[in-house]
Residue, then its C-alpha position, 0 to 999 in steps of 0.5 A: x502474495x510476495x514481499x514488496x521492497x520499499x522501491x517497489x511499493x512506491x512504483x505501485x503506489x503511483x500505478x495504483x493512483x495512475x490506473x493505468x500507466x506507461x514506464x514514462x508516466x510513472x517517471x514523470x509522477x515519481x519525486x525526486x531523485x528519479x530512478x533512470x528510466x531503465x531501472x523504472x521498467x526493470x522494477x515494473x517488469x519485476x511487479x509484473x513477475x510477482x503478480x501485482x502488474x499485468x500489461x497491454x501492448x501497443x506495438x512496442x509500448x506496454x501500458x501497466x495497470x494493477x492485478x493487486x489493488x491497493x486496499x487488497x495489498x493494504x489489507x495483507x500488509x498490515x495482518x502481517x504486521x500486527x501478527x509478526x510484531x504484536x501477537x496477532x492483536x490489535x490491542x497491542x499495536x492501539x497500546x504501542x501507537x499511544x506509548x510512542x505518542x503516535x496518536x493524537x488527542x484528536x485521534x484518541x477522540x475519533x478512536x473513542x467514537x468509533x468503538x462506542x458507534x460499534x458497540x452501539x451497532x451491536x447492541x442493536 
């Protein structure tokens, strides 16, 4: 699976909640400033290169729907990260999120929860 620009992955990320969209629906739903319509269905044909996107057509229309979903894409990305800028190891990216005060007291709490709840399950 290829690298998305961050461009590219703001145009998925509206498909991905759109389900199914023309060029111009994901115009309408993306913020401002607006990429020229042109610009917009050169980003999609591009996805559509790279896999992520496939399309039907009606008569001069495509509509796009994702081949990538976004959990799938999600997923990849942040095995790649955690192996390129924390060894592999989840430990390492917990540690850096609590050193740069990324985390909560509330999440420290969740995070707390979740581990006993999984240590809970395996010792059953």
């Amino acid at each position: 699976m290829e690298t998305l620009t961050p461009t590219e992955e703001q145009v998925m990320a509206i498909v991905w909640q759109l389900e199914k969209a023309l060029v111009r629906d994901v115009l309408n739903a993306y913020p401002e400033p607006k990429p020229p319509y042109t610009t917009l269905a050169s980003i999609m044909k591009q996805l559509e290169r790279k896999g992520f996107l496939d399309h039907r057509t009606y008569g001069t229309t495509h509509e796009y729907f994702p081949l990538i979903g976004k959990k799938t894409y999600q997923n990849r990305s942040f095995n790649q990260l955690v192996t390129n800028y924390f060894e592999g190891s989840a430990k390492n990216v917990l540690s850096f999120m609590v050193k740069e005060k990324k985390l909560s007291g509330k999440d420290l709490e969740d995070l707390e929860k979740l581990v006993q709840e999984l240590k809970n399950q395996k010792k059953s």
